[in-house]
N, C-alpha and C positions, 0 to 999 in steps of 0.2 A: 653281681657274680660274673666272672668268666664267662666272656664269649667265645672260646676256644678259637680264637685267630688262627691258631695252628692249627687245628684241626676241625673243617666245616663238617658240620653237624647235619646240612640243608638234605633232609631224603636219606640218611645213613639208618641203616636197620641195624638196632638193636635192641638186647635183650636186658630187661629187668628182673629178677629173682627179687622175692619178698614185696611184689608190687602196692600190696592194699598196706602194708605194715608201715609206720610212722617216714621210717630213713629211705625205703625203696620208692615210695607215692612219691617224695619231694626227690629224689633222683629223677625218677618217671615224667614228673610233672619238668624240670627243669629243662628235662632233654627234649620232650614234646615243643617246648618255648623255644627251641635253637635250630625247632624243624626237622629233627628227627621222626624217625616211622620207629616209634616203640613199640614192643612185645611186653607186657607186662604180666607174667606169671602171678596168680594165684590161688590160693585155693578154692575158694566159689567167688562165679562174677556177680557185679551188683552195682550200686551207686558207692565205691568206696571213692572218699577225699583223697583229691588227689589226682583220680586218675580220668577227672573228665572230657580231657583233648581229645577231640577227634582222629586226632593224630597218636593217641594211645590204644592200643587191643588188650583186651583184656584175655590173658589163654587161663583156662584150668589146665592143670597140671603138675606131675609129682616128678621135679628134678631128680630126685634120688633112684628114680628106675631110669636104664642106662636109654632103650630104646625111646622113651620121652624126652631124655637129656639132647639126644640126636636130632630129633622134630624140633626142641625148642631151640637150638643152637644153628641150625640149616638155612644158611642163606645169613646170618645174624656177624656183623662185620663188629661191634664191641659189644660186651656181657660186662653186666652189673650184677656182681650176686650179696644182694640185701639179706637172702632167707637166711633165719637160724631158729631153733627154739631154743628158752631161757626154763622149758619146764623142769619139773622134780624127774623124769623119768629118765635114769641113768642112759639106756636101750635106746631110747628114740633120742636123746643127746647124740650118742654116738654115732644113729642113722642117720639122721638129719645133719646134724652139722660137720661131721668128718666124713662119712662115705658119701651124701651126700655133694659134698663141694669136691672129693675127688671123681665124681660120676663128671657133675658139670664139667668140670676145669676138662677132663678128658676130652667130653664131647666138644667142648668148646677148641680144643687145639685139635680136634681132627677135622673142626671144621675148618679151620681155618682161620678162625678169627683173631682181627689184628690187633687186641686189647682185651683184658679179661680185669675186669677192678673188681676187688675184694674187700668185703667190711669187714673190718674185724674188731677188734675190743682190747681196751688198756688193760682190760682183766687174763690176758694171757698169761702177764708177766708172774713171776715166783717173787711176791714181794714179800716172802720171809727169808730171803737169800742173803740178805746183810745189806746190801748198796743203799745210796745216799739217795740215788733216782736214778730213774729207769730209763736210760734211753733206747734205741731200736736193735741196739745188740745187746741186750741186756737177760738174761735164764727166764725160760719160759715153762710156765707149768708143764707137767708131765703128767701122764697117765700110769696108777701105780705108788704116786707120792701123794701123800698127807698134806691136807693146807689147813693150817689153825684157821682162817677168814678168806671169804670171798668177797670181792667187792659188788660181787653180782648175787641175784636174786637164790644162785644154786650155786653149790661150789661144781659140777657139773659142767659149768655154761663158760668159764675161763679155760678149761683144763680140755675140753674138746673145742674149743675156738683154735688153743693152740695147737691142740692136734690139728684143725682142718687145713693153718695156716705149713703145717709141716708138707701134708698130702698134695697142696699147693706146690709149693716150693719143689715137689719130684716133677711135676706137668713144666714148672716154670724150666727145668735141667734138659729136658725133653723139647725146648723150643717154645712154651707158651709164654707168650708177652704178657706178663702180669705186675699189677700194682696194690698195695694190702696199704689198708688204712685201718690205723687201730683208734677207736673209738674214746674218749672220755664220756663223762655222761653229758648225753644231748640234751640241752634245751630244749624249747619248740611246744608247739600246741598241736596235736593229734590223737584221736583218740585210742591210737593204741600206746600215746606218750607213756613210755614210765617214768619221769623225772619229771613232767608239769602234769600229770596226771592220775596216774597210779600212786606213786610214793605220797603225794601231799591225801589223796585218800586216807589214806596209811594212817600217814602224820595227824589228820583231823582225827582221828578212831584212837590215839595214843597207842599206837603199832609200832612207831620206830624207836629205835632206842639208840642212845649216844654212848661211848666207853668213858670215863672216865670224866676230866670235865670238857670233855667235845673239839680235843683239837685237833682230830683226824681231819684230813683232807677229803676235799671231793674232787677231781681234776675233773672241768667242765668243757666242754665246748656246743656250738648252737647249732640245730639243723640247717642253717643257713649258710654258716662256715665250712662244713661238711661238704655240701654241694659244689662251693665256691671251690676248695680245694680238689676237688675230683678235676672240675675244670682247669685249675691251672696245671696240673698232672699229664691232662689228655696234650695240652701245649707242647710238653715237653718230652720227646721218646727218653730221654734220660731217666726218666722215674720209674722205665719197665727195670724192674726187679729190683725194687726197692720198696721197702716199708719206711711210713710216717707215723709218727703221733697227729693224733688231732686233738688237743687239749690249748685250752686258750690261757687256766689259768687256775688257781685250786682257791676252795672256799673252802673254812673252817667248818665240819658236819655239823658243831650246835649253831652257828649261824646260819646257814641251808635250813636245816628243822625249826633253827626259831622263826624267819623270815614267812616260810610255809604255817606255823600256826599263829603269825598273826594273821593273815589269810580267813582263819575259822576261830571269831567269837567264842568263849567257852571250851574250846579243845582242851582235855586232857594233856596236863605236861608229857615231855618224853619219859619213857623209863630209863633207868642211869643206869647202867652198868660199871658196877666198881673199876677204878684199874686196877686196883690189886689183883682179880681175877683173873686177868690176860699173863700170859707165860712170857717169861725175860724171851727179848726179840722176835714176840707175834708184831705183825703189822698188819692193819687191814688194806693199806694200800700208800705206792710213793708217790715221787714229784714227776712225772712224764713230760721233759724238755721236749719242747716242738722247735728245738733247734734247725734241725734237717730239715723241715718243713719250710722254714722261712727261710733257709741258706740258698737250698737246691728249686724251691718252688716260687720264691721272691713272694711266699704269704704274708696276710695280713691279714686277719678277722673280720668281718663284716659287722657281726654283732656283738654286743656283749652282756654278760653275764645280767648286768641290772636290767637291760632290754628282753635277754630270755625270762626273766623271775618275774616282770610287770607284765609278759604276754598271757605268764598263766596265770598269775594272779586276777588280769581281766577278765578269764576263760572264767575260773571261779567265782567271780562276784557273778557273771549273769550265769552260771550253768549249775553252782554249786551243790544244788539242793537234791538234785539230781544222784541216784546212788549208782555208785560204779563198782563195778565185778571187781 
């Protein structure tokens, strides 16, 4: 990964949002490794993976009230904000991940801080808009509009991603130094993974279902790649106010799901969903070119797809039997 040459790491305080959660731990943990004084935000401390450097504090606390956004942001020279939730609840969607990221990003530019990096997700984009692929100018979900599919777990969790990324973008016009990375589905083994964790659950229980005969995409990338690109980011001031893709590469959804049930002995086939049933020009999701990414950041992926699918696959042979929420 990036050793941020440009930018020493050695004693730099900063803060993590979504600390104990799969993508913020391996931010946390990376930055801990580069000799950073992390702040790790989360909701109860404890033994979570990830965050056992010395050099990591773990804080309880709720970003979304402004007066705590202050404390956690005071003294804090770069901010990572990992948190989101992916739940059903339309209410706490919008608290949490839009007014909450406009409370942060505030407190974070009245602190002063000289970098604010945002996660954010391929699921912003309006991929029933027509386009071939989506790149970082491409129409992004709204609040108020219909979406036949989500690519995410709620239709909720893309549609207020992009709102947060909007309330972003007002802090960014106001002077904050900010940088937004949109997500494809991560690889990686943690246990709040959804992609080597959650989903192949799923898939073993014959829960997921394919459209037609399965040749929707997955645009993927690795928690490793992820991190690696935040680094080469912090390198370059060029990247304040700019958004990336971080997708590496798209896997055909019956291949993903068949890959995951041979994993599980006996599993239940997927359920099919006819394509007749989907409406002329629904999509559940496009091709997310990481062009910009490799032009202006000089990336190049660490890991790959067959390397993320044999990490979980190993996590399941010894842990499988084991039942998960």
């Amino acid at each position: 990964m990036a050793d941020c040459d440009g930018m020493k790491l050695q004693g730099v305080p900063v803060l993590v949002t979504g600390g104990s959660g799969f993508v913020g731990s391996r931010i946390a943990a990376w930055l801990a490794a580069q000799g950073a004084d992390v702040r790790a935000v989360v909701r109860h401390a404890g033994a979570h993976p990830g965050l056992e450097s010395p050099r990591i504090t773990q804080v309880e606390g709720d970003f979304t009230d402004a007066a705590t956004a202050r404390r956690l942001c005071e003294g804090r020279e770069l901010v990572f904000h990992a948190a989101a939730t992916i739940g059903r609840d339309v209410k706490e969607a919008l608290h949490v991940n839009v007014t909450g990221t406009a409370i942060l990003a505030g407190a974070a530019r009245a602190a002063g801080c000289r970098r604010f990096v945002h996660i954010s997700t391929l699921s912003v984009y309006d991929f029933q808009s027509g386009r071939a692929e989506f790149a970082e100018d491409a129409p992004r979900r709204m609040i108020g509009k219909t979406y036949a599919h989500s690519p995410a777990a709620t239709p909720h969790y893309g549609i207020t991603k992009a709102e947060a990324e909007r309330v972003l973008q007002v802090e960014m016009k106001h002077g904050l130094p900010a940088t937004i990375f949109r997500l494809g589905a991560v690889l990686g083994v943690h246990p709040t993974s959804s992609w080597a964790i959650k989903v192949p659950a799923k898939v073993r229980a014959g829960q997921v279902p394919v459209l037609g005969d399965g040749s929707d995409i997955m645009p993927w990338t690795h928690v490793d790649n992820v991190v690696h690109a935040i680094g080469l980011a912090l390198d370059r001031p060029a990247s304040i106010g700019r958004a990336y893709n971080v997708a590496d590469g798209d896997v055909a959804w019956r291949d993903f799901i068949g890959e995951m049930r041979s994993w599980f002995p006996g599993a239940p086939p997927a359920p099919v969903i006819p394509a007749e049933q989907a409406e002329p020009g629904d999509k559940f999701i496009g091709h997310c070119p990481n062009t910009r990414l490799k032009a202006e950041l000089n990336y190049a992926p660490l890991r790959t797809y067959a390397e993320g699918m044999a990490e979980a696959a190993a996590w399941w042979k010894k842990s499988g039997l084991k039942k998960i929420d």
